[in-house]
DRENPA-3360 file (N, C-alpha, C; in nm, 2 decimals, always signed):
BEGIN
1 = XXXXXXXX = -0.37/-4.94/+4.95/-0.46/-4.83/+4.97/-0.60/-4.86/+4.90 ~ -0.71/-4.80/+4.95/-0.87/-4.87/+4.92/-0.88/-4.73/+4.75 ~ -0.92/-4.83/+4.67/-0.99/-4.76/+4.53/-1.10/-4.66/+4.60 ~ -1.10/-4.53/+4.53/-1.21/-4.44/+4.58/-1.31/-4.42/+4.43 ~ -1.47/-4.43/+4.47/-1.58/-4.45/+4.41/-1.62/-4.28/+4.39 ~ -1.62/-4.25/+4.28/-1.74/-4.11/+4.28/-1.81/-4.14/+4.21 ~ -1.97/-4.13/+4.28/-2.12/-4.17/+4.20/-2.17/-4.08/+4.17 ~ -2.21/-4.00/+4.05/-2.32/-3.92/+4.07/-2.44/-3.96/+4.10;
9 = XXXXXXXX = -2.57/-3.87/+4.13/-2.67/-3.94/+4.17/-2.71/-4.07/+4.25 ~ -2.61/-4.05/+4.37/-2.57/-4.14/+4.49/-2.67/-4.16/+4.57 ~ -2.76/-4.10/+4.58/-2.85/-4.10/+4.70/-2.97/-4.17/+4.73 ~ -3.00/-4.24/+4.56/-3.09/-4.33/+4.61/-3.12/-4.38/+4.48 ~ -3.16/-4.48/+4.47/-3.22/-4.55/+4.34/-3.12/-4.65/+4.34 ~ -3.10/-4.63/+4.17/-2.97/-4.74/+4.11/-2.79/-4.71/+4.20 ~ -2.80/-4.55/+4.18/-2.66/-4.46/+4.29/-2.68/-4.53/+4.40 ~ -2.75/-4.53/+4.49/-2.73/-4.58/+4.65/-2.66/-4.75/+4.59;
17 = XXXXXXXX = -2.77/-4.84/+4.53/-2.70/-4.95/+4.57/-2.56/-4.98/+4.51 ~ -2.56/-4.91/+4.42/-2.45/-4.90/+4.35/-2.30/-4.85/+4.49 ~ -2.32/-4.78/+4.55/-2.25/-4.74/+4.63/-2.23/-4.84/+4.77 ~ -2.33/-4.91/+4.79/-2.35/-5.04/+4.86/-2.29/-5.14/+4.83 ~ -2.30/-5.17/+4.70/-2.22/-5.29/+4.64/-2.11/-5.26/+4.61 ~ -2.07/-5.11/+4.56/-1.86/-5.09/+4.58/-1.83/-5.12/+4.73 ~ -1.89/-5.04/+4.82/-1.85/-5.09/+4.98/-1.80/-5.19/+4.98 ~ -1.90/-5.28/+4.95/-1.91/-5.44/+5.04/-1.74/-5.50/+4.98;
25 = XXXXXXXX = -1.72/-5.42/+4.88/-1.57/-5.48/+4.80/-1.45/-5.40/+4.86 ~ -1.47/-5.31/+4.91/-1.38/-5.20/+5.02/-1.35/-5.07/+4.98 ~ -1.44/-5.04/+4.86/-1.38/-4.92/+4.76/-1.47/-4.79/+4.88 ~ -1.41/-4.69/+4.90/-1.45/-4.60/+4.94/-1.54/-4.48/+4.85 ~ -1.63/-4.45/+4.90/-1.74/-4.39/+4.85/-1.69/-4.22/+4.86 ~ -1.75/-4.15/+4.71/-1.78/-4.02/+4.75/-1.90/-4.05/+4.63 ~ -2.03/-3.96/+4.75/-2.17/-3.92/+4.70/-2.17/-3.82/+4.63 ~ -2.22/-3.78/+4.51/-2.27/-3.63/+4.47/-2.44/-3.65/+4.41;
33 = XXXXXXXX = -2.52/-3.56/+4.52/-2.60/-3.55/+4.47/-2.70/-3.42/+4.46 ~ -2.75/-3.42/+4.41/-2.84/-3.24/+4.39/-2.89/-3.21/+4.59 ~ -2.92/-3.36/+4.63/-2.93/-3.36/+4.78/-2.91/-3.39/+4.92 ~ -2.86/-3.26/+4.95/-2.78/-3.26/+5.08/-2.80/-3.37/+5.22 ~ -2.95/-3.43/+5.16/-2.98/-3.56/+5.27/-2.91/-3.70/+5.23 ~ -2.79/-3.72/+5.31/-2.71/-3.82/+5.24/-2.65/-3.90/+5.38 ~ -2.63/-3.83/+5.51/-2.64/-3.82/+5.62/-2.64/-4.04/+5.65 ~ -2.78/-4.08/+5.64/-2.80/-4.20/+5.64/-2.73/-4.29/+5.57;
41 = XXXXXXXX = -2.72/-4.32/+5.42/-2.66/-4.36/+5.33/-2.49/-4.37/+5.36 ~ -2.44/-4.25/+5.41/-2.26/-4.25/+5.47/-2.27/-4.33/+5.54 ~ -2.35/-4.31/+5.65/-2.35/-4.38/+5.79/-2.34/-4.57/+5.73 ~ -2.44/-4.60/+5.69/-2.40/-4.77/+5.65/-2.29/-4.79/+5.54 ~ -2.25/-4.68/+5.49/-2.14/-4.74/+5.42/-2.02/-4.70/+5.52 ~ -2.01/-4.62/+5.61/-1.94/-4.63/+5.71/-1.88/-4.77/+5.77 ~ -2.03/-4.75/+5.75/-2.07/-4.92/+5.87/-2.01/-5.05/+5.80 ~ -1.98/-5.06/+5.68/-1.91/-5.15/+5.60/-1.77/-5.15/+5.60;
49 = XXXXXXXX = -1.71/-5.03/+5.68/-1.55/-4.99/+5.69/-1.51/-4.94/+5.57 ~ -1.58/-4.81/+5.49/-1.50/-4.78/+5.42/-1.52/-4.62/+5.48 ~ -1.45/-4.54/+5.41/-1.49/-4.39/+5.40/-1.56/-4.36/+5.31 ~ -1.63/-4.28/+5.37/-1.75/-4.16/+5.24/-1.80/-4.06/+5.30 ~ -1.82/-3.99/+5.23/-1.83/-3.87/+5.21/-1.94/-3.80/+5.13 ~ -2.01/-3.72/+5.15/-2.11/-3.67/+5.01/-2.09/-3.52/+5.02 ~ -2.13/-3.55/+4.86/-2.11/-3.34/+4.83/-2.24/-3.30/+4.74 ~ -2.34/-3.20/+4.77/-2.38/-3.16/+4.66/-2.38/-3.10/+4.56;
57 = XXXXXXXX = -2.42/-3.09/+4.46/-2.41/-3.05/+4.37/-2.51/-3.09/+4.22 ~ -2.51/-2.96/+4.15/-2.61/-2.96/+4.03/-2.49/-3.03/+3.90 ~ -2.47/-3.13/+3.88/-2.43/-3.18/+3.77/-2.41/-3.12/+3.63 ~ -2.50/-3.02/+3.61/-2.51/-2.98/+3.49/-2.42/-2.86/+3.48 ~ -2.39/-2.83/+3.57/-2.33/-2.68/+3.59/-2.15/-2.70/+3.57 ~ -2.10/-2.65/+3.54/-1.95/-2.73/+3.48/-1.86/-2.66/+3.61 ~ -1.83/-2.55/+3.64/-1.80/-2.49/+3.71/-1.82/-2.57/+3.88 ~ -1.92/-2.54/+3.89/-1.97/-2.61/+4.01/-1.91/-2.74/+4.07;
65 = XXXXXXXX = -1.92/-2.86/+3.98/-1.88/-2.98/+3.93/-1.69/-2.94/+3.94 ~ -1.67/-2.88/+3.83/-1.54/-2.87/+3.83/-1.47/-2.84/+3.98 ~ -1.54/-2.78/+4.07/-1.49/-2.74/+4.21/-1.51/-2.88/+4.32 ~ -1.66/-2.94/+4.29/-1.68/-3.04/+4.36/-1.56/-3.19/+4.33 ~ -1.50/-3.14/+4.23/-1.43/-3.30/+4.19/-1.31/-3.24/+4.24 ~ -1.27/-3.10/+4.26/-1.14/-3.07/+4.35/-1.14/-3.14/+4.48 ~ -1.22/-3.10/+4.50/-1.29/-3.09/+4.68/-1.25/-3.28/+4.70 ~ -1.32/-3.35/+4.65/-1.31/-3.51/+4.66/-1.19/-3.52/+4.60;
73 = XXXXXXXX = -1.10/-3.50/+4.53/-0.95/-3.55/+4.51/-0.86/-3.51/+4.63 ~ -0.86/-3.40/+4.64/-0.82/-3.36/+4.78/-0.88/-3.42/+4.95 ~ -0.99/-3.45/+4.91/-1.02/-3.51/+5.06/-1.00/-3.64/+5.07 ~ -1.00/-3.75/+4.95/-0.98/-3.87/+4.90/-0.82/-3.92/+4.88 ~ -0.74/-3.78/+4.84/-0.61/-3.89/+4.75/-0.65/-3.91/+4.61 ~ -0.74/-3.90/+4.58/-0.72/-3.95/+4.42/-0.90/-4.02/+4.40 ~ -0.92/-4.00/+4.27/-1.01/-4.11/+4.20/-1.00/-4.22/+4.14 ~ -1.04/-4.36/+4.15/-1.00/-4.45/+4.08/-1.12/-4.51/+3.97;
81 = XXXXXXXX = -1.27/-4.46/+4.05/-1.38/-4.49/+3.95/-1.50/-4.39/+3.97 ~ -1.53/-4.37/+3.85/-1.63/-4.23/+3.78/-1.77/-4.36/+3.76 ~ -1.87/-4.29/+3.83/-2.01/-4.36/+3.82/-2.09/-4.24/+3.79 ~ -2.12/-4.23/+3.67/-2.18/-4.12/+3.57/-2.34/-4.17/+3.58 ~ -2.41/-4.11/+3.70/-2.56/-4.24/+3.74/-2.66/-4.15/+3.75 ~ -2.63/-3.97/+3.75/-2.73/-3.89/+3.80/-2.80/-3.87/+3.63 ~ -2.93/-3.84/+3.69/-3.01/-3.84/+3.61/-3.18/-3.77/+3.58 ~ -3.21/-3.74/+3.54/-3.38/-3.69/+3.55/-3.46/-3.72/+3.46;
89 = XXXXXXXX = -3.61/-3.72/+3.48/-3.69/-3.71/+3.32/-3.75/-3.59/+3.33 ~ -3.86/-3.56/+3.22/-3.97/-3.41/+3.24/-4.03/-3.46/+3.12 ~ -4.07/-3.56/+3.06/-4.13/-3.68/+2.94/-4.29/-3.59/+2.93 ~ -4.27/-3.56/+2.77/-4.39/-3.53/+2.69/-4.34/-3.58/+2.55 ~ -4.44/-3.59/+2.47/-4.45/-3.60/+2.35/-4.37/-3.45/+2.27 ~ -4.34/-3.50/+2.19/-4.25/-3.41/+2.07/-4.32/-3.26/+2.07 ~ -4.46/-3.30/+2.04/-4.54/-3.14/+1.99/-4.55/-3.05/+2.11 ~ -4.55/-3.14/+2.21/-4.61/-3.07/+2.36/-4.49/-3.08/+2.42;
97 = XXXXXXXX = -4.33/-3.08/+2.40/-4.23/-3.06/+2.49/-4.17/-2.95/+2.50 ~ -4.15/-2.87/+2.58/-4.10/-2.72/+2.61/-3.95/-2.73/+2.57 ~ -3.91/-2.65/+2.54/-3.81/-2.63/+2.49/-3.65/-2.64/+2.61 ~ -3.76/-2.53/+2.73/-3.67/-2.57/+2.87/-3.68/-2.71/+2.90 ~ -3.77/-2.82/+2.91/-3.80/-2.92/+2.94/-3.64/-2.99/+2.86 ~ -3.65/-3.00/+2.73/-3.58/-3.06/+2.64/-3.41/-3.02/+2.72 ~ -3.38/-2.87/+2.69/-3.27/-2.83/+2.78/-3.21/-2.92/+2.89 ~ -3.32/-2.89/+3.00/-3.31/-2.94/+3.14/-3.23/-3.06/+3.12;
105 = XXXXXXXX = -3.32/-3.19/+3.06/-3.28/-3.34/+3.05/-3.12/-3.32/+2.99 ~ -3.14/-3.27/+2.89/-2.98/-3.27/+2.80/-2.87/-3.24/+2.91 ~ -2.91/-3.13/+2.97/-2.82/-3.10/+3.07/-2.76/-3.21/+3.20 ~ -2.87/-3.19/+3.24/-2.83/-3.34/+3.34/-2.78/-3.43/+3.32 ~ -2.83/-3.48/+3.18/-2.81/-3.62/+3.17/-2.66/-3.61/+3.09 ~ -2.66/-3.60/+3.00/-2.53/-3.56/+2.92/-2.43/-3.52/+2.92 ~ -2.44/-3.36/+2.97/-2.37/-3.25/+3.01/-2.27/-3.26/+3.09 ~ -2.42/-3.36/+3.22/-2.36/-3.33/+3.36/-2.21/-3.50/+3.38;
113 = XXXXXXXX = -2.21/-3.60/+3.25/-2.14/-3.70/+3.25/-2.08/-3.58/+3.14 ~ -2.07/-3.53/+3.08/-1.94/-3.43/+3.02/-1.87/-3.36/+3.13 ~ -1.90/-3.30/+3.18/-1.88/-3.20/+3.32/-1.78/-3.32/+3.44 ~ -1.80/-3.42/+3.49/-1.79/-3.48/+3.56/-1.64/-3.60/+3.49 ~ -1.71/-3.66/+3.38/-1.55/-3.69/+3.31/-1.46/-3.62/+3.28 ~ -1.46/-3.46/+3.25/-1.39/-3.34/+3.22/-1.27/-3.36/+3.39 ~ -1.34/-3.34/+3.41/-1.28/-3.29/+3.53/-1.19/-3.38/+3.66 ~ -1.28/-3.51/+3.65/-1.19/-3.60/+3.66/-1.09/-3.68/+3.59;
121 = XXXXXXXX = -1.08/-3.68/+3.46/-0.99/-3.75/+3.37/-0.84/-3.78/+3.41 ~ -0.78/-3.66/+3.45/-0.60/-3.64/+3.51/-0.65/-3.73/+3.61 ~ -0.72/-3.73/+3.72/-0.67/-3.83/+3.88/-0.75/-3.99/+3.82 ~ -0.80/-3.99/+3.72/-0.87/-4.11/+3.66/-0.71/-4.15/+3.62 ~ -0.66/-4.09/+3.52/-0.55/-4.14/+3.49/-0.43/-4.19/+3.56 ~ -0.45/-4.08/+3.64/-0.31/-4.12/+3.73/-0.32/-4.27/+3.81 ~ -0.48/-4.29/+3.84/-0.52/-4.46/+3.90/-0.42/-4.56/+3.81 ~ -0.38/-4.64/+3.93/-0.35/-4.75/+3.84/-0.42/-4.86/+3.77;
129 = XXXXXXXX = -0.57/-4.84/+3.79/-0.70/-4.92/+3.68/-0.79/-4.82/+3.68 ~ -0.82/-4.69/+3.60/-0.93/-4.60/+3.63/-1.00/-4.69/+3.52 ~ -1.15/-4.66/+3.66/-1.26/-4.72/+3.52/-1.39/-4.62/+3.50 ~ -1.40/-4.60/+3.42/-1.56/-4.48/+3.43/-1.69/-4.53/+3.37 ~ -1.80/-4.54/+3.41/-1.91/-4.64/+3.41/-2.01/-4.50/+3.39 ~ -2.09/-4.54/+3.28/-2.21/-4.44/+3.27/-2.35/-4.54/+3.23 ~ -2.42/-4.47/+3.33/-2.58/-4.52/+3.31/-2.63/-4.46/+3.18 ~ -2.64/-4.51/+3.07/-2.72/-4.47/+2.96/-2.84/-4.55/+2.99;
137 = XXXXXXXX = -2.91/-4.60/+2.93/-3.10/-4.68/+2.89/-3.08/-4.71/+2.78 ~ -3.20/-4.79/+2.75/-3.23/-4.87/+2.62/-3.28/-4.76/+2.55 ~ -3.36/-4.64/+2.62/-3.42/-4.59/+2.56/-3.35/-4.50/+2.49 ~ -3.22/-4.49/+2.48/-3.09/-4.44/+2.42/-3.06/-4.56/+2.28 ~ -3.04/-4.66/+2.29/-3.10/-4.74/+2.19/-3.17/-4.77/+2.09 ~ -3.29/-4.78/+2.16/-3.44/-4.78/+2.06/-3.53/-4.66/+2.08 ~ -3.50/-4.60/+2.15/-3.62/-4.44/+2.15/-3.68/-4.48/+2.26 ~ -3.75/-4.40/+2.26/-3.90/-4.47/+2.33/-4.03/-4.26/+2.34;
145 = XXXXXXXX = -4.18/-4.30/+2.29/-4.24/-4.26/+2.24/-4.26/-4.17/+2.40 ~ -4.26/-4.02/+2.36/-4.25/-3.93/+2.52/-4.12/-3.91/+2.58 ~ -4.06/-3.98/+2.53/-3.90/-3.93/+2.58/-3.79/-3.87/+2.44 ~ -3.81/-3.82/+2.39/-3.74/-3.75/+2.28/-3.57/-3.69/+2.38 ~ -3.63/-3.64/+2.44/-3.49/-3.55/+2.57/-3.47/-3.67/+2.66 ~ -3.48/-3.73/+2.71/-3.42/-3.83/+2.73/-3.36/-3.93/+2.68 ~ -3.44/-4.02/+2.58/-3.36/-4.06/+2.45/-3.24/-4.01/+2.41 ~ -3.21/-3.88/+2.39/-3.18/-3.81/+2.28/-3.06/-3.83/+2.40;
153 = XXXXXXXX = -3.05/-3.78/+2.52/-2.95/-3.76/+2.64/-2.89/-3.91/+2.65 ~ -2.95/-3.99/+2.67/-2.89/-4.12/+2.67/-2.83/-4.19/+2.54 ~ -2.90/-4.18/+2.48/-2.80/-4.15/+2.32/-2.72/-4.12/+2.33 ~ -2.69/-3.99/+2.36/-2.51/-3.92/+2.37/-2.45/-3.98/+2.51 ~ -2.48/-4.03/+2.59/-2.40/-4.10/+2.67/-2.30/-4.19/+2.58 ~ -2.43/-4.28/+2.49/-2.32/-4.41/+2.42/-2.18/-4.35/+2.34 ~ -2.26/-4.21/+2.26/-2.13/-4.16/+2.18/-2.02/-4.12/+2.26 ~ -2.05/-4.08/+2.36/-1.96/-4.01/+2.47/-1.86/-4.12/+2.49;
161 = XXXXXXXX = -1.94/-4.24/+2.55/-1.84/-4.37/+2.63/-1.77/-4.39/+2.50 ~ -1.84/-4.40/+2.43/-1.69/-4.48/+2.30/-1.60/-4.43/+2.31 ~ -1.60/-4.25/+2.26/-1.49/-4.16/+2.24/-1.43/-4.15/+2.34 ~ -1.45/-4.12/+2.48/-1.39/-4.13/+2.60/-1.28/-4.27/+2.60 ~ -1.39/-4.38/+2.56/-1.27/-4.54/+2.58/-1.17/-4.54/+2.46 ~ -1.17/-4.45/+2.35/-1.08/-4.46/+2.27/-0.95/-4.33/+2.29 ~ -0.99/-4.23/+2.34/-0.93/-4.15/+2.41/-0.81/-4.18/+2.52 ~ -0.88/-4.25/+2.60/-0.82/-4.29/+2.75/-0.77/-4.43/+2.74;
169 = XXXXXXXX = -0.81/-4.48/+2.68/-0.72/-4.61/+2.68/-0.56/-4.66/+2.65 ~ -0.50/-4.58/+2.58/-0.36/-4.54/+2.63/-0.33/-4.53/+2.74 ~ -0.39/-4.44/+2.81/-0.35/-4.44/+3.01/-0.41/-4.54/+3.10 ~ -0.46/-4.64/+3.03/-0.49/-4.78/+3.10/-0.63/-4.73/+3.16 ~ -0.76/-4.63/+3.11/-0.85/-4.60/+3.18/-0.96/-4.65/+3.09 ~ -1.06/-4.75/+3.12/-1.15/-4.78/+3.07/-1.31/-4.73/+3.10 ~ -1.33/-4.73/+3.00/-1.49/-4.65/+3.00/-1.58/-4.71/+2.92 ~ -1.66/-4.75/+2.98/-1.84/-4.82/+2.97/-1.97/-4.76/+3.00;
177 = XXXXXXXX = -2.03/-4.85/+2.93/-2.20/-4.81/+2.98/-2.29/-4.86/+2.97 ~ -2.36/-4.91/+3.06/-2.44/-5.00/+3.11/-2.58/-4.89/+3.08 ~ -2.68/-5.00/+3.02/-2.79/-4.93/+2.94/-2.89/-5.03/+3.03 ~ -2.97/-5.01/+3.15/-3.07/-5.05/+3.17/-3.19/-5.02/+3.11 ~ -3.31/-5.13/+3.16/-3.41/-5.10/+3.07/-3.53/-5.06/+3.21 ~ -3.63/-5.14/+3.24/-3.70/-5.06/+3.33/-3.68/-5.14/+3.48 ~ -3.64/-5.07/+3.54/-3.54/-5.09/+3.72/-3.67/-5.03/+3.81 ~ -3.72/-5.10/+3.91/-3.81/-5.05/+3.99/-3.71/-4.98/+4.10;
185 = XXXXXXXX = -3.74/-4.86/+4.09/-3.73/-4.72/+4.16/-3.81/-4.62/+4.17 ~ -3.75/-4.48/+4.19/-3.89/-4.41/+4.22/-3.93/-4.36/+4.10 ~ -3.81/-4.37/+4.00/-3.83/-4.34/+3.87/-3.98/-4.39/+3.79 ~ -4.01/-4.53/+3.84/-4.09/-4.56/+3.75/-4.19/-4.65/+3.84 ~ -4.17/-4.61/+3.98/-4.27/-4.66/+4.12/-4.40/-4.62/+4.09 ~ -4.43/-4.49/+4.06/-4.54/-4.38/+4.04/-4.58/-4.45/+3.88 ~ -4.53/-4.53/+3.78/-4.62/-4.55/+3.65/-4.78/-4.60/+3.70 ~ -4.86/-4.55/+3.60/-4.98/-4.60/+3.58/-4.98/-4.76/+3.57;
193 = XXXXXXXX = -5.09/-4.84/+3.65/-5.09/-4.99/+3.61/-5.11/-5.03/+3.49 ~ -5.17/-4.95/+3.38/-5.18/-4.98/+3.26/-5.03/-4.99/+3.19 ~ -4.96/-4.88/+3.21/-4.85/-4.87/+3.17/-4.72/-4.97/+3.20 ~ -4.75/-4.98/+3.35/-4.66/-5.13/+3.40/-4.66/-5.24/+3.34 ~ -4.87/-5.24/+3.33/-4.86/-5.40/+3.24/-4.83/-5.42/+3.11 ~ -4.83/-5.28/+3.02/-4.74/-5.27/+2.87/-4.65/-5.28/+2.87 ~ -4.56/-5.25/+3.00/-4.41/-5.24/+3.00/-4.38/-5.39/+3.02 ~ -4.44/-5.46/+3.11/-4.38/-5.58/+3.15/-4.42/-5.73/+3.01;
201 = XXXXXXXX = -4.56/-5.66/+2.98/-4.57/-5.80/+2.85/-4.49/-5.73/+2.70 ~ -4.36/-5.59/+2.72/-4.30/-5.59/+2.60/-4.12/-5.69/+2.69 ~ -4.16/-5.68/+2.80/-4.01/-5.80/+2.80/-4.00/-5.91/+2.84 ~ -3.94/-6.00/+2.82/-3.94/-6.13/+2.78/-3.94/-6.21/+2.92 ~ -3.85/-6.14/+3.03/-3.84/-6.22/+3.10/-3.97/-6.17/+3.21 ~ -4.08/-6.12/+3.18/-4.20/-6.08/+3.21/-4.17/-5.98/+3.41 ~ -4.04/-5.89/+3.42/-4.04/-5.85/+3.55/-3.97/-5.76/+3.50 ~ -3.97/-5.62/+3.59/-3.83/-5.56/+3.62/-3.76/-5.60/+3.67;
209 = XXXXXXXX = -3.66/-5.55/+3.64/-3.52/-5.53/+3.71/-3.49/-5.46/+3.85 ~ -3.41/-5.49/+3.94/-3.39/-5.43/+4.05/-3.25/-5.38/+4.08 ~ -3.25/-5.29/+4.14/-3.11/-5.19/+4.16/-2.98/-5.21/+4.16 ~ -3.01/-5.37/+4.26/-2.93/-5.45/+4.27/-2.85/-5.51/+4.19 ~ -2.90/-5.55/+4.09/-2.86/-5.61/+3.95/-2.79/-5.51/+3.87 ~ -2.82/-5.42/+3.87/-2.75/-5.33/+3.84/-2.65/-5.26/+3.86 ~ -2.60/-5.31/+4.00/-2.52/-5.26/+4.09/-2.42/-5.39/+4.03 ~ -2.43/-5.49/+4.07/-2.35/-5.56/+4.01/-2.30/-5.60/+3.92;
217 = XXXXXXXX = -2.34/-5.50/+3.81/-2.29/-5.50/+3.70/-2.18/-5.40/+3.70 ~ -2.23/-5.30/+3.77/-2.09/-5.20/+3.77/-2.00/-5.27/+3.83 ~ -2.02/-5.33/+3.95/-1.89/-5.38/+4.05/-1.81/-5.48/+3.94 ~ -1.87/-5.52/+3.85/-1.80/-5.60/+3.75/-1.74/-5.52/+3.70 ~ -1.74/-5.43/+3.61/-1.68/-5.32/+3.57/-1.59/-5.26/+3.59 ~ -1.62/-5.24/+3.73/-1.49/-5.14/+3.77/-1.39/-5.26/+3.85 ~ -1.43/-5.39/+3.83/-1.30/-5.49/+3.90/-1.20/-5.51/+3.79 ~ -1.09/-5.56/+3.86/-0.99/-5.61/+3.77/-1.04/-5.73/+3.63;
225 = XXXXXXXX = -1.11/-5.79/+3.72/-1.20/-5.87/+3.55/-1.24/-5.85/+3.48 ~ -1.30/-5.74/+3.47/-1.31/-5.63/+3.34/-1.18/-5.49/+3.26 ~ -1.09/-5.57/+3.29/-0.97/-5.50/+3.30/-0.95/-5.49/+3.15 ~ -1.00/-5.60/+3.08/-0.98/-5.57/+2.92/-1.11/-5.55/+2.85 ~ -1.21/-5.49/+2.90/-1.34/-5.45/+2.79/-1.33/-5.29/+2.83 ~ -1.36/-5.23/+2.75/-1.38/-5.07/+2.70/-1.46/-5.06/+2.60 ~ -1.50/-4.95/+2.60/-1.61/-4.87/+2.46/-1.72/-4.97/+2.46 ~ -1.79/-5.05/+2.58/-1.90/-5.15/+2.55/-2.03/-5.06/+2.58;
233 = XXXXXXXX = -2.16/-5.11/+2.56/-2.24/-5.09/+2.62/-2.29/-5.19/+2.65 ~ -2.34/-5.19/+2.80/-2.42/-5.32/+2.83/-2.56/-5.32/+2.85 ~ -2.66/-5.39/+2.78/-2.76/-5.39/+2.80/-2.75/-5.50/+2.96 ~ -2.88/-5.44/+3.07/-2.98/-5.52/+3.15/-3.14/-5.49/+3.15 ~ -3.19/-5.54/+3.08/-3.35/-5.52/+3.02/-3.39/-5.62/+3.02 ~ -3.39/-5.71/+3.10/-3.47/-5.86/+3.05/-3.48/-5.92/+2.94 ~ -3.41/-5.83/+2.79/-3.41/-5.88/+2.71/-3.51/-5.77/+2.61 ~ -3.55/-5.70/+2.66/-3.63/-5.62/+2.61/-3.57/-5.53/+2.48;
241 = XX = -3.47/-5.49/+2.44/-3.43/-5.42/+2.33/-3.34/-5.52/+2.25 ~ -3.34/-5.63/+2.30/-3.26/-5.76/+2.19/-3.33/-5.78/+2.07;
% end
């Protein structure tokens, strides 16, 4: 029987190819994302012969989440891998950050990978390799100046994955987190060129990163080859937070 994939934040960016590259290995897809346009994205992963499906939903909301991960165990059979990938920013400086602003990020970003491993954990277990993969950042590592709520949210991802992989690892379920650094998406399509060219002469291998690379990091993850690492975090930054 084919491993089934739940991604949050499936719909485009690092989630879509991430959902492309489980395909191509035969794992069947379920999308969650805040947006109902997902229509396209099933369709080619269709097209690779697997099943998928998308559901929306606000991540941050526990309840909500809690009903959407029913919904996909029952339409699925079961979960075998948790892709914790939804995410937002609202970036100002410390003096000038709203206090909603601060909220919002925590919520999404943290919460909504508390919310989401809550609730899957029993059908993660019951897999016979559950693996759960969370997108943290570097900037969860080393800060980064205008992201305090972000930082601060990817930061508790890393606490999260450890305590989760020390938790779950008894039931044979491992849990990681892959900490990219700056990934050309739409996240960071729209930076100022001044800002690009700061970003790219502070890393070494002088480019971003692309989705794809990314993607294949998870597929590493969640394969049997990674059958014995838990509680890691993996940096892909070009080198940039080494």
């Amino acid at each position: 029987m084919s491993r089934v994939a739940v991604i949050t934040g499936g719909a485009g960016g690092i989630g879509r190819a991430i959902a492309l590259r489980l395909a191509q290995d035969g794992v069947d897809i379920a999308i969650v994302d805040r947006s109902a346009e997902c229509d396209e994205l099933c369709a080619l992963l269709r097209g690779l012969g697997v099943r998928a499906g998308a559901y929306q939903c606000d991540v941050s909301d526990f309840e909500q989440a809690g009903a959407v991960c029913g919904q996909i165990v029952a339409d699925f059979g079961g979960v075998d891998i948790l892709i914790n990938n939804a995410g937002i920013t609202k970036d100002n400086l410390l003096l000038r950050m709203s206090e909603a602003d601060f909220d919002l990020v925590v919520d999404v970003n943290l919460k909504g990978v508390f919310n989401f491993t809550k609730h899957l954990s029993k059908a993660l277990m019951r897999s016979p390799a559950g693996r759960i993969i969370n997108i943290s950042s570097v900037s969860g590592l080393m800060g980064n100046a205008g992201q305090v709520n972000y930082s601060a949210s990817k930061a508790g991802i890393i606490g999260l994955t450890k305590t989760v992989a020390r938790e779950l690892a008894p039931r044979g379920v491992t849990c990681n987190a892959i900490a990219p650094g700056f990934i050309e998406t739409e996240m960071t399509r729209d930076l100022p060129g001044s800002v690009k060219a700061a970003v790219l002469s502070a890393i070494p291998l002088k480019r971003m990163g692309n989705p794809g690379e990314v993607a294949g990091l998870a597929a590493f993850l969640a394969s049997e080859q990674a059958a014995y690492i838990t509680g890691e975090v993996i940096r892909i930054d070009g080198g940039m937070a080494m």
